[in-house]
VOMAR-341229 format. One record per residue: residue in three letters; residue number from 1; y, x, z of N, C-alpha, C in turn. Coordinates in steps of 0.02 Angstrom, whole numbers, plus 50000, padded with zeros to 5 digits. Atoms other than C-alpha are relative to their C-alpha. Example, Ala and Ser with C-alpha at 12.3 -4.5 7.8 and 13.67 -1.06 7.14 Angstrom:
<rs>
{'ALA'; 1; {49941; 50045; 50000}; {49775; 50615; 50390}; {50060; 50045; 50000}};
{'SER'; 2; {49941; 49958; 49997}; {49947; 50684; 50357}; {50055; 49961; 50037}};
</rs>
This chain:
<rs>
{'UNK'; 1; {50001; 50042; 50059}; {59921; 48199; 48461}; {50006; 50047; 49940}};
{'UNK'; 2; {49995; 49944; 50070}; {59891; 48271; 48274}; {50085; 49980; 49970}};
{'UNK'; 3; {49933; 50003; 50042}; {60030; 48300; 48159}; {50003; 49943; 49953}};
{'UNK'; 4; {50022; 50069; 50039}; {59957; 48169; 48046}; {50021; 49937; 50067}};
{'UNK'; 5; {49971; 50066; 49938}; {59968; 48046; 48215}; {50081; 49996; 50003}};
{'UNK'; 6; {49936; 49993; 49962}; {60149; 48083; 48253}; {50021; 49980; 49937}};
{'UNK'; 7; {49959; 50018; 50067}; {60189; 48062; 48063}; {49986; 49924; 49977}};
{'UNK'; 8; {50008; 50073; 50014}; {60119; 47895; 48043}; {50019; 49966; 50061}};
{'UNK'; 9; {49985; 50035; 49957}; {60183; 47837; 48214}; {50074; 50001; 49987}};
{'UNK'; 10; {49957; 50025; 50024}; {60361; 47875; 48141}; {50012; 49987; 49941}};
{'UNK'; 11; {49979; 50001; 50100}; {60338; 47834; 47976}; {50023; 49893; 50031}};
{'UNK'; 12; {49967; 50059; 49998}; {60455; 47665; 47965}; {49926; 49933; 49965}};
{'UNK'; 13; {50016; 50039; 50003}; {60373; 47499; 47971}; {49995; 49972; 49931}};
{'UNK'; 14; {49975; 50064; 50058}; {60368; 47386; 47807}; {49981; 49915; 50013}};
{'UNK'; 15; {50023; 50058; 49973}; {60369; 47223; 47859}; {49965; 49958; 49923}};
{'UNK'; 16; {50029; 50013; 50056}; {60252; 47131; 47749}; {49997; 49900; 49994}};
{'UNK'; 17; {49993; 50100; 49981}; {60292; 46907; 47723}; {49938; 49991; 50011}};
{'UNK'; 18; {50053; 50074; 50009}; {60158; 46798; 47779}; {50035; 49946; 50010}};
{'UNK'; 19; {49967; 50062; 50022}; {60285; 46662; 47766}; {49990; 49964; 49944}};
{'UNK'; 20; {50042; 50034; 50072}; {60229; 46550; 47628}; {50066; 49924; 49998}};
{'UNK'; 21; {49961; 50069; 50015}; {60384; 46414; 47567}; {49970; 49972; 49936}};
{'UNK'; 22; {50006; 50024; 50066}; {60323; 46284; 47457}; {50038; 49935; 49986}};
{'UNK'; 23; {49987; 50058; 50017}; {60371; 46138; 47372}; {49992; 49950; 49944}};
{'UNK'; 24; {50042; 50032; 50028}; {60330; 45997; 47291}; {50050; 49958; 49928}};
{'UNK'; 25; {49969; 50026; 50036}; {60371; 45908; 47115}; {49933; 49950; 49962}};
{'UNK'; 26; {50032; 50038; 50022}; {60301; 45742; 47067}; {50009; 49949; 49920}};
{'UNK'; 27; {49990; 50056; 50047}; {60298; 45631; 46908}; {49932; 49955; 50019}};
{'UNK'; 28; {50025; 50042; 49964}; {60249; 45483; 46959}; {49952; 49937; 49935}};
{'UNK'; 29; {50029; 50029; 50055}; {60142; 45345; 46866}; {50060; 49953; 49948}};
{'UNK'; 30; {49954; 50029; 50032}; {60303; 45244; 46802}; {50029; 50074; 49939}};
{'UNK'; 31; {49947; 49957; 50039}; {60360; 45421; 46698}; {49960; 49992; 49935}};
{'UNK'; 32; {50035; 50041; 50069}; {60236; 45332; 46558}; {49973; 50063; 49968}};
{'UNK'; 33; {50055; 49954; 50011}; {60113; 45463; 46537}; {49942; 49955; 49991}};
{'UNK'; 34; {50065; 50047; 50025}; {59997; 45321; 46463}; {49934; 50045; 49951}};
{'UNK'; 35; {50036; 49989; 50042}; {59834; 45399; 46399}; {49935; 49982; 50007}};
{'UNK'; 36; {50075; 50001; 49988}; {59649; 45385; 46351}; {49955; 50041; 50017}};
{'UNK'; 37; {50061; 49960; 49995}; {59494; 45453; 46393}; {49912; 49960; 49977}};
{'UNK'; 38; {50084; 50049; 49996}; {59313; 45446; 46349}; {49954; 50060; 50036}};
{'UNK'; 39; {50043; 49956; 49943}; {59177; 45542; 46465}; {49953; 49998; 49955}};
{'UNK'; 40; {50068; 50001; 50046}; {59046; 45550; 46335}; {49940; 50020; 50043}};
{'UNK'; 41; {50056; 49959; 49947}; {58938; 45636; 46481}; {49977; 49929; 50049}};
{'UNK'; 42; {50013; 50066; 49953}; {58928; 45471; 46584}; {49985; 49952; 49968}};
{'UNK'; 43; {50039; 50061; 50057}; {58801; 45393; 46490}; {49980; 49929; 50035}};
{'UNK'; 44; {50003; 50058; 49972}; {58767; 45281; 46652}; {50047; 49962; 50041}};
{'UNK'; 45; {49929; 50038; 49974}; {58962; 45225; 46673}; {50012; 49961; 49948}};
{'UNK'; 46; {49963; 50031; 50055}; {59064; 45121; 46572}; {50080; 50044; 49993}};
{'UNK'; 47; {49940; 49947; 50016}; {59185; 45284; 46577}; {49989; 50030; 49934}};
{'UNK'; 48; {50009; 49974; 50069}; {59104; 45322; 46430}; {50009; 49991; 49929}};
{'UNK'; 49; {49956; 50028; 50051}; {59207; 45209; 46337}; {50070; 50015; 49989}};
{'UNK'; 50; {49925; 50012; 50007}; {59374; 45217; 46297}; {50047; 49976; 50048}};
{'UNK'; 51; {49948; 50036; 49951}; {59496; 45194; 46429}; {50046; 50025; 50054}};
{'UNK'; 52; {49955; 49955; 49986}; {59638; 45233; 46493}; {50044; 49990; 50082}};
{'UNK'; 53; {49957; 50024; 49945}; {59769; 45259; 46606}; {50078; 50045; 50029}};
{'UNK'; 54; {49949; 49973; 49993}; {59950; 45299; 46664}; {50014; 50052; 50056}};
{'UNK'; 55; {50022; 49967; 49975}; {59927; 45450; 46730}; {50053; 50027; 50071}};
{'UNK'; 56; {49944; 49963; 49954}; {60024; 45537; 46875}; {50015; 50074; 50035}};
{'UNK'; 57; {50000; 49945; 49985}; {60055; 45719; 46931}; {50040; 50043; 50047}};
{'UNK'; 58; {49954; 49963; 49950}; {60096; 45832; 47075}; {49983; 50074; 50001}};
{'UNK'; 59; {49994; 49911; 49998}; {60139; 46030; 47090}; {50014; 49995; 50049}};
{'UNK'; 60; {49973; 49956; 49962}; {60149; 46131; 47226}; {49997; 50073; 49993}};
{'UNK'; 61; {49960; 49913; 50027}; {60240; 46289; 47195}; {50005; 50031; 50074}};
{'UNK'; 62; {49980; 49958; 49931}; {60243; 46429; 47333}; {50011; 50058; 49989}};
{'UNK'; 63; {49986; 49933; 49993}; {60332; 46584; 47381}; {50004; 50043; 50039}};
{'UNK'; 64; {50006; 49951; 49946}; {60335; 46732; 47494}; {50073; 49993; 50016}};
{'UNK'; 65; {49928; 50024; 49989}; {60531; 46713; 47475}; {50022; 49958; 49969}};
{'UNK'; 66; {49981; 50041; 50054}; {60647; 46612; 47408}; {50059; 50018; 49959}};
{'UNK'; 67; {49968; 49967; 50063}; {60766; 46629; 47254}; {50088; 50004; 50049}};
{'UNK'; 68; {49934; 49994; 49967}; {60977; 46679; 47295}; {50016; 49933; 50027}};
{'UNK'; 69; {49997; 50056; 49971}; {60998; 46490; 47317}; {49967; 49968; 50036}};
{'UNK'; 70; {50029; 50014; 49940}; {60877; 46487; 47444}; {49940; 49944; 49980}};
{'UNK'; 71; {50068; 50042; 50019}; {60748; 46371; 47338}; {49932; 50056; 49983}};
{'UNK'; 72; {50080; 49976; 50037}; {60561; 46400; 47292}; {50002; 50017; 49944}};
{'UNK'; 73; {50034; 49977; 50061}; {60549; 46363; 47131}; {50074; 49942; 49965}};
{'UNK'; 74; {49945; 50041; 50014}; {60707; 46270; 47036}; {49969; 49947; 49950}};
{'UNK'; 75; {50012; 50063; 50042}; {60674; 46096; 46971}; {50010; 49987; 49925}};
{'UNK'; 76; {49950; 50010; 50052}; {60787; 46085; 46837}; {49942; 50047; 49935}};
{'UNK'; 77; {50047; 49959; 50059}; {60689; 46241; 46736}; {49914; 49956; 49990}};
{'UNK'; 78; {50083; 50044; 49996}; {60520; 46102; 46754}; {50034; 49956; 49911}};
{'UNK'; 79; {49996; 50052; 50091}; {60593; 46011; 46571}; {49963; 50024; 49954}};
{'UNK'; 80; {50075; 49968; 50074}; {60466; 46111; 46461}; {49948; 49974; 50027}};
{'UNK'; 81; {50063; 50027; 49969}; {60336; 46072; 46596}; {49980; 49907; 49991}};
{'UNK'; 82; {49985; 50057; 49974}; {60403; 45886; 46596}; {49971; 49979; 49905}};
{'UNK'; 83; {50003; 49985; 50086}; {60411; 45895; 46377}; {49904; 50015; 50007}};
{'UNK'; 84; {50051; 49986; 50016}; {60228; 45970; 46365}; {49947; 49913; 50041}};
{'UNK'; 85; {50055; 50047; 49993}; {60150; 45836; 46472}; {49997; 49952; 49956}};
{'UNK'; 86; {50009; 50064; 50025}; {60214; 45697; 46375}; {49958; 50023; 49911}};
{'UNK'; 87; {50048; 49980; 50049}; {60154; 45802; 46223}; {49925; 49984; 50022}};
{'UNK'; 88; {50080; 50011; 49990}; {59977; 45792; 46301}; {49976; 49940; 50012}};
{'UNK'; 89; {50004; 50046; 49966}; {59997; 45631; 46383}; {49995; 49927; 49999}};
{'UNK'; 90; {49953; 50054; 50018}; {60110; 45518; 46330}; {49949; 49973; 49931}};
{'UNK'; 91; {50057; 50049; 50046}; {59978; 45384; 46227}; {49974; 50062; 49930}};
{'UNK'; 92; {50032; 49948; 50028}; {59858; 45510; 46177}; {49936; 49977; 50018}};
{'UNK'; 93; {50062; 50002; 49968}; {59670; 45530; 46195}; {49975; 50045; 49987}};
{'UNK'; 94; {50042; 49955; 49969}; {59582; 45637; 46277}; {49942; 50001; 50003}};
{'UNK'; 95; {50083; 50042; 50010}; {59418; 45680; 46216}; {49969; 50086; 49995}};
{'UNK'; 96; {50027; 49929; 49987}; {59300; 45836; 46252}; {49983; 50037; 49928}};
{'UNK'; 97; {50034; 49975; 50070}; {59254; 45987; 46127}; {49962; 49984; 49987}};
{'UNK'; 98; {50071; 50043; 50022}; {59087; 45934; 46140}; {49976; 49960; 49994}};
{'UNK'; 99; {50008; 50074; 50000}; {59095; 45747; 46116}; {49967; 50004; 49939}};
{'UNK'; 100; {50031; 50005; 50057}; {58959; 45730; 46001}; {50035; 49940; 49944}};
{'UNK'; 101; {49958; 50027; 50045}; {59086; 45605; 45917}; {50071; 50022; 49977}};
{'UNK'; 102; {49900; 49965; 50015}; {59242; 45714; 45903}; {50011; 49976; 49922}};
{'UNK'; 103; {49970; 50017; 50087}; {59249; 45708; 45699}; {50000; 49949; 49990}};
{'UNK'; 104; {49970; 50087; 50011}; {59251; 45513; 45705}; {50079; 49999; 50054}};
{'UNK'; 105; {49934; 50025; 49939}; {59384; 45521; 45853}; {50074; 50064; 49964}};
{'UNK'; 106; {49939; 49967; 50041}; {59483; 45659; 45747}; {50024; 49974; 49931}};
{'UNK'; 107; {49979; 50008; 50042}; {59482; 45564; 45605}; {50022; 49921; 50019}};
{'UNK'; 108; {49948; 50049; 49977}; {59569; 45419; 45697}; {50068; 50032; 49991}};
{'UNK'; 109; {49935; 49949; 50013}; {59702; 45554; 45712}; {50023; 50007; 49931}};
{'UNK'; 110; {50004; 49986; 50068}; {59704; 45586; 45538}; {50018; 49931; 49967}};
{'UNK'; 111; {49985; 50056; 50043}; {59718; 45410; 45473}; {50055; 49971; 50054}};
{'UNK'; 112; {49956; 50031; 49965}; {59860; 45393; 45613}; {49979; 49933; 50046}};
{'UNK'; 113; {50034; 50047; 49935}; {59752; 45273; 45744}; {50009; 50009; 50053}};
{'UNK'; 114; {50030; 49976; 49945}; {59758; 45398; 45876}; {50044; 50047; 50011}};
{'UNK'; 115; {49979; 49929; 50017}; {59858; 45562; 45931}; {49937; 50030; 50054}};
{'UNK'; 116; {50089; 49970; 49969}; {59666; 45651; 45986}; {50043; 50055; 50036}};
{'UNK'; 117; {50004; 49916; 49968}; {59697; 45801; 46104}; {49933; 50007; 50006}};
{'UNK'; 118; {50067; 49973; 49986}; {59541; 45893; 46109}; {50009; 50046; 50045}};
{'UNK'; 119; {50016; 49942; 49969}; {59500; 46004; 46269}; {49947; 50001; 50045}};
{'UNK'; 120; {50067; 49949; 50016}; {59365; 46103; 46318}; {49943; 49950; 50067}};
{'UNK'; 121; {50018; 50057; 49963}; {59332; 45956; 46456}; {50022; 49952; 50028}};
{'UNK'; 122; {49951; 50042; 49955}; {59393; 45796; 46529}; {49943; 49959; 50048}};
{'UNK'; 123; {50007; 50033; 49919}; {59378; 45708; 46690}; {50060; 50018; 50018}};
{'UNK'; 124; {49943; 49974; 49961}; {59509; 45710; 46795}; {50006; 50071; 50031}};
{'UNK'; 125; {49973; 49927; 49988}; {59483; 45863; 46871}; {50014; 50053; 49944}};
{'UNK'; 126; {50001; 49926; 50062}; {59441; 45975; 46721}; {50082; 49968; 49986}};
{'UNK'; 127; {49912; 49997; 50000}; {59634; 45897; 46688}; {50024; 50021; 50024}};
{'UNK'; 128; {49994; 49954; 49972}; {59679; 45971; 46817}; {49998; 50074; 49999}};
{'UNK'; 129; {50012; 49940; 49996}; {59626; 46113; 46801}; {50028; 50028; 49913}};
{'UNK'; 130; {49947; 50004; 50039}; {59710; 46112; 46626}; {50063; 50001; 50001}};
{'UNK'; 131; {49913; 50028; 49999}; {59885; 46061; 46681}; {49998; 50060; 50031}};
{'UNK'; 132; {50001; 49949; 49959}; {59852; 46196; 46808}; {50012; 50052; 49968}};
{'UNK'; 133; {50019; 49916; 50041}; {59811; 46354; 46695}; {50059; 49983; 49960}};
{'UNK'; 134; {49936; 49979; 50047}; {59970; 46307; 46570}; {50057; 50002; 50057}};
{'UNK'; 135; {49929; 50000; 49946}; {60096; 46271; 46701}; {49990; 50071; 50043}};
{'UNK'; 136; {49993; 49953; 49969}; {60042; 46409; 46814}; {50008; 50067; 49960}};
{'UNK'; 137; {49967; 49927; 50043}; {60086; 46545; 46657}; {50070; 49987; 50006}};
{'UNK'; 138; {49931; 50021; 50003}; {60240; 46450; 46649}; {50052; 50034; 50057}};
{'UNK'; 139; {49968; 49974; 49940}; {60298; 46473; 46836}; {49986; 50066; 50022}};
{'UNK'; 140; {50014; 49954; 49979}; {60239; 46621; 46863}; {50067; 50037; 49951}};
{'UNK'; 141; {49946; 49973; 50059}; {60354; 46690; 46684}; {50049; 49994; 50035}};
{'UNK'; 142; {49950; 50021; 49995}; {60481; 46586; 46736}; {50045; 50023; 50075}};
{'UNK'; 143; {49989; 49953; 49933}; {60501; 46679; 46927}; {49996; 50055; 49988}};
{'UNK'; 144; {50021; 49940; 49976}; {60456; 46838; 46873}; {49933; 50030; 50042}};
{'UNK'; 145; {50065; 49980; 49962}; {60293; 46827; 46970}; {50020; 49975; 50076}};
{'UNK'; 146; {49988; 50027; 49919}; {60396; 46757; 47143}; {49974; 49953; 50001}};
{'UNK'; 147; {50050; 50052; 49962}; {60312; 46612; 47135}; {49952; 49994; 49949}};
{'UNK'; 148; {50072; 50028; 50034}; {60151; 46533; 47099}; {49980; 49934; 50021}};
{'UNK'; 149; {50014; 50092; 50007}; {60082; 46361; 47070}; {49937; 50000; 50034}};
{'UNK'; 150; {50056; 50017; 49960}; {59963; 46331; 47216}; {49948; 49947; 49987}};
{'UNK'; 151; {50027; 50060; 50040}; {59900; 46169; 47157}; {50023; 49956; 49969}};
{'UNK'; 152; {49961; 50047; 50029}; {59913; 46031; 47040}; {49952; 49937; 50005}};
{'UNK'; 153; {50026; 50056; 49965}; {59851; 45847; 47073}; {50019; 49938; 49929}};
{'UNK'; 154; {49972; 50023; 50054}; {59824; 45732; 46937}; {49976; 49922; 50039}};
{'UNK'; 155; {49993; 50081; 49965}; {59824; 45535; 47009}; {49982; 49960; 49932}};
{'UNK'; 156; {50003; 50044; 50037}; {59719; 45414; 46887}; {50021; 49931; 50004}};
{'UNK'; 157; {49970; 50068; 49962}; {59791; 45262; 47007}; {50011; 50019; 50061}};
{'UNK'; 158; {49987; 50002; 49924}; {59828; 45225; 47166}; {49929; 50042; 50059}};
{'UNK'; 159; {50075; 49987; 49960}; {59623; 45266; 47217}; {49982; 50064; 49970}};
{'UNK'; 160; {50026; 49978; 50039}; {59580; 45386; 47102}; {50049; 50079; 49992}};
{'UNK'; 161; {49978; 49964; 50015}; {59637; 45562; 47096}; {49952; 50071; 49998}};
{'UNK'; 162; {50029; 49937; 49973}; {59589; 45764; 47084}; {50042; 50052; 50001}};
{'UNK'; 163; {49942; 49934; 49994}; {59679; 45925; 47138}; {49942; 50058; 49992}};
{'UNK'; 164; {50023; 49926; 50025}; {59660; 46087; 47052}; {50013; 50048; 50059}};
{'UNK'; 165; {49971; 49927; 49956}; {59687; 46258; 47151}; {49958; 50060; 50005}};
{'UNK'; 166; {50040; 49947; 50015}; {59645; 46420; 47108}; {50000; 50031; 50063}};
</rs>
């Protein structure tokens, strides 16, 4: 055997996790996340009106380990996450950059009709995939990088949902 062989046959192990703990945190449709939407793109729905709904949302957070108290990801530090939705959420409407009507639907905002969020697309998923990209800077900061936000799941009703996951 080479010297190189004998040195990598005692060179010490590193054991490397494929253990994966996750867990889950829901706000549910009662936490009154009432908002609108209009699909301006679904010229042959009637989504392309105004209309809304009390939205609902699930995370799953995962880690290779878990923190001294033996959790994933600690609940309690989710109140900014919990705060921002209702900023976005909470009786708002949701209306794309490129809604060829944005400056009438911003100037609902403006004369106090409306609180408009504008982003860069809606549907449920592209929400998703929104809630996703701020929350997952969040948890990631907020661990140090131990965990990460596997997916997030936005529920327009009981029938109706989409999950993000990068």
């Amino acid at each position: 055997m080479s010297a190189l062989a004998l040195e990598i046959a005692d060179a010490p192990s590193v054991a490397v996790s494929t253990e994966i703990y996750r867990s889950t945190k829901s706000y549910d449709h009662s936490e009154g996340l009432s908002c609108c939407f209009r699909q301006w793109r679904a010229a042959h729905s009637h989504c392309k009106l105004v209309h809304g709904y009390a939205l609902a949302f699930k995370f799953v957070f995962a880690a290779h380990r878990l923190d001294e108290r033996n959790w994933c990801f600690d609940f309690g530090g989710l109140k900014p996450v919990r705060a921002w939705l209702h900023e976005m959420f909470d009786h708002t409407m949701i209306v794309a950059a490129d809604d060829p009507h944005l400056a009438r639907l911003q100037d609902l905002d403006r004369e106090g009709l409306a609180k408009v969020k504008v982003l860069p697309a809606v549907g449920c998923e592209a929400v998703a995939k929104h809630v996703f990209d701020h929350v997952a800077t969040y948890v990631s900061a907020e661990s140090g990088g131990r965990v990460w936000l596997e997916s997030v799941e936005v529920r327009e009703h009981g029938g109706n949902s989409a999950i993000y996951q990068a």
